[in-house]
C-alpha positions in Angstrom: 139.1 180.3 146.7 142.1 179.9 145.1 142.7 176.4 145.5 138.9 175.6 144.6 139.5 177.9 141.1 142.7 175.4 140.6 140.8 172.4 141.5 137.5 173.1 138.8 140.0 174.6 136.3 143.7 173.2 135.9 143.6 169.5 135.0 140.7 169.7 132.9 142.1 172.8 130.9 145.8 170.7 130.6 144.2 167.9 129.5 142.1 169.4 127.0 144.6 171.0 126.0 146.8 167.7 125.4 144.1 166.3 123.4 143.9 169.4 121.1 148.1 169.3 120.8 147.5 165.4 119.8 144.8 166.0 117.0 146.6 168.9 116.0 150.3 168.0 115.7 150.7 164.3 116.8 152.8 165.3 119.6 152.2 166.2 123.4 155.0 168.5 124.7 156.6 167.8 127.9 155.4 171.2 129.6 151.6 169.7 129.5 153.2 166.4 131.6 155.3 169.2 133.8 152.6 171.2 134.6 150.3 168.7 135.6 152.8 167.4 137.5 153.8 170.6 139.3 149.7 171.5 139.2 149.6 168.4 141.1 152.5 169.7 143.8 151.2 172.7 144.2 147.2 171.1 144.7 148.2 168.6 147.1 149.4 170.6 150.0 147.0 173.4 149.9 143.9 170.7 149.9 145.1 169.0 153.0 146.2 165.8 151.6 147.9 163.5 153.6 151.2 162.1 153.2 150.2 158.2 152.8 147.5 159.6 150.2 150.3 161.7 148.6 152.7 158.3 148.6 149.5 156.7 146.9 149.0 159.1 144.4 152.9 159.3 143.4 152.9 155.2 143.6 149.7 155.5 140.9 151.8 157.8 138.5 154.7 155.7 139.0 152.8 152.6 138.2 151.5 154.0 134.7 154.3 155.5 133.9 156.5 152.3 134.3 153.6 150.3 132.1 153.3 153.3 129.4 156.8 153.5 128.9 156.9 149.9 128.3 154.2 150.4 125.7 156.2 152.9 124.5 159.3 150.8 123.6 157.1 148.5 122.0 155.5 151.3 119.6 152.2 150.9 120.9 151.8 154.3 121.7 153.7 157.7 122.1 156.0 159.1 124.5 154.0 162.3 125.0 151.1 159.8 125.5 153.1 157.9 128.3 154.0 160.8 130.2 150.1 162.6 129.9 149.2 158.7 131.1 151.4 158.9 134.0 150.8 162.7 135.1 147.3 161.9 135.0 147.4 159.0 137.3 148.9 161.0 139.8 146.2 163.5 140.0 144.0 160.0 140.1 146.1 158.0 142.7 144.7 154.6 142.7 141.6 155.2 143.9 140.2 156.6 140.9 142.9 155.4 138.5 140.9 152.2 137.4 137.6 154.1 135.9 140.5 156.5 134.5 142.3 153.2 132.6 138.8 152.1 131.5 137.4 155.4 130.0 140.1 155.8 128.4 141.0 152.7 126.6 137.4 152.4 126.1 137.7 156.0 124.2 140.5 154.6 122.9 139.3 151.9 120.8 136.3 153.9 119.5 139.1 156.6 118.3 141.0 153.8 116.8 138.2 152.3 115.0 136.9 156.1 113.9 140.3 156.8 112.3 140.7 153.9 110.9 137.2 153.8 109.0 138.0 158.0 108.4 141.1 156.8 107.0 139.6 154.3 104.0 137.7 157.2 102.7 139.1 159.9 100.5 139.8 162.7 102.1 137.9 165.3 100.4 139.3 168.3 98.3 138.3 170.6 100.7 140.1 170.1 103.5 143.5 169.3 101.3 145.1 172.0 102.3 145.0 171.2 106.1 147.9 169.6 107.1 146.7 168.8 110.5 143.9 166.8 108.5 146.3 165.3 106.3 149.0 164.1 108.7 145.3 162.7 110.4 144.5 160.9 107.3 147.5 159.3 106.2 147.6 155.6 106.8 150.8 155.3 108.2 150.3 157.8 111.0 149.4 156.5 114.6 146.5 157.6 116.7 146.5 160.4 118.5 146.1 158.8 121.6 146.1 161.6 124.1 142.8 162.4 123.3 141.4 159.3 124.6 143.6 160.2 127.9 141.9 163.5 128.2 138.4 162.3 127.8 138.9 159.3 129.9 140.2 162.0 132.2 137.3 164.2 132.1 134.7 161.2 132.3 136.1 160.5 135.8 137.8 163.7 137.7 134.0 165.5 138.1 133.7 162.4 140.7 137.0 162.6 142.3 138.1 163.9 145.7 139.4 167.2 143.5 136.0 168.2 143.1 134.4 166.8 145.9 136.6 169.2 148.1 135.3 172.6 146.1 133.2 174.8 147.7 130.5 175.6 145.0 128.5 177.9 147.2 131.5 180.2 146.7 130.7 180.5 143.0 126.6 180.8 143.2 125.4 184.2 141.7 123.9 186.3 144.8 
């Protein structure tokens, strides 16, 4: 029961919670990367997963990872972004980690062009005092890219081997 309440709960709540650190501050702190990463420890072994699937999955998050962190020396995208990237691609291994690359940099350009168009506009008086909104706003700012990692994340774990594994009659009302 436990393991099925960490499997339905844990990545979707970290990476939620990523995105909400990203629109909020521009920055993903390490801990999200660490506990998704020990989340992802932890998981493994208690659902039954093999050790060639475990090298898989670990060879997925070292894949990103290398290729994010490249992006990040070019100033493509963040570091917190990288590391989110790469922590989620473990939990995806490379079996899922192809619809997680597409969702996302599919949710990624919409963002982009969102903010982009957000940021021609005047912001309005209003929300002036939210700094959040400002830092948001301003031109020079990046994109908070970590929320197109979460939701390309959520588009694709429901149909991963994570949930596949959970025992939902345990949760049915009787």
């Amino acid at each position: 029961m436990i393991a099925d309440l960490l499997r339905l709960l844990l990545f979707p709540a970290l990476m939620v919670f990523a995105a909400t650190s990203d629109l909020l501050t521009m920055t993903i702190s390490n801990r999200v990367s660490l506990l998704l990463l020990a989340g992802f420890l932890v998981l493994a072994p208690m659902s039954g997963m093999s050790l060639a699937v475990f090298g898989m999955h670990v060879g997925a998050g070292a894949a990103v990872l290398a290729v994010a962190f490249g992006c990040f020396a070019m100033g493509w995208i963040g570091g917190g972004d990288a590391k989110v990237a790469a922590a989620a691609a473990l939990w995806f291994g490379f079996g899922d980690l192809l619809d997680f690359l597409l969702y996302a940099s599919l949710f990624g350009g919409a963002l982009t062009l969102l903010l982009l168009s957000f940021r021609q506009w005047p912001l309005p008086y209003v929300f002036a005092g939210q700094t959040w909104l400002l830092r948001l706003h301003a031109q020079e700012t990046g994109i908070p890219y970590g929320i197109a990692l979460a939701m390309g994340a959520l588009a694709v774990y429901p149909q991963t081997d994570w949930i596949g594994a959970v025992d939902l009659a345990r949760f049915t009302l009787h």
